[in-house]
C-alpha positions in Angstrom: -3.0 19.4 -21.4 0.5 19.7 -22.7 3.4 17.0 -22.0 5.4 19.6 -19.9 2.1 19.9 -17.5 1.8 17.0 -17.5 5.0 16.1 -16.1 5.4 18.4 -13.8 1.8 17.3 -12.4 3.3 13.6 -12.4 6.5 15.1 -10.5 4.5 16.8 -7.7 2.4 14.2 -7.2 5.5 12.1 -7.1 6.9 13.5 -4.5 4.2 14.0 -2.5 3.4 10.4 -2.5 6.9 9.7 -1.5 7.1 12.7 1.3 4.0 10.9 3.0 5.1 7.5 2.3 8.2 8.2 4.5 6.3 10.3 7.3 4.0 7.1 7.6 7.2 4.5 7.3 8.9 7.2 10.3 5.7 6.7 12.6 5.9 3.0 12.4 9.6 2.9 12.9 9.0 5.3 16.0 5.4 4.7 17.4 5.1 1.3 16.0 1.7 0.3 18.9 0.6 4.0 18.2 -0.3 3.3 14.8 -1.3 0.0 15.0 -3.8 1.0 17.6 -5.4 4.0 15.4 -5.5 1.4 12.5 -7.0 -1.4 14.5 -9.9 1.1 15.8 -10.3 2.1 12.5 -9.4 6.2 13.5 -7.2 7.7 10.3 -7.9 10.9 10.8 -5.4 10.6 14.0 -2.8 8.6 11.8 -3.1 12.1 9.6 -3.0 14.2 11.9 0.2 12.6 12.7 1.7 12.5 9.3 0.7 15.9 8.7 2.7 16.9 11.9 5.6 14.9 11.2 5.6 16.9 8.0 5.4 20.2 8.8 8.6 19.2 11.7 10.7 18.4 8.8 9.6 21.3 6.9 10.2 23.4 10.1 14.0 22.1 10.6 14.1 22.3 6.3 13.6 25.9 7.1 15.8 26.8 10.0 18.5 24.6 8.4 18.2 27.1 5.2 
């Protein structure tokens, strides 16, 4: 693996990390008993569900914005 691939693997992983770091950070600021009741009973597929959502809604207004 090449220092360029390498990189740009350490970029997009970067920025992924950081895109779902602030969709989780957005659903504690806005459904703060939400989330602490899927992570008290122990459910994460619901909290990425959520974050997934939350994603593709600021893709979707990235896109209608462009």
């Amino acid at each position: 693996m090449s220092a360029k691939v390498a990189l740009q693997l350490n970029a997009i992983l970067g920025i992924a990390t950081a895109l779902a770091a602030s969709a989780i950070m957005w659903l504690v600021l806005t459904r703060p008993a939400d989330v602490a009741a899927t992570v008290a009973r122990h459910e994460y597929d619901a909290l990425v569900v959520a974050v997934a959502r939350q994603l593709g809604a600021w893709v979707h207004a990235v896109l209608q914005f462009v």
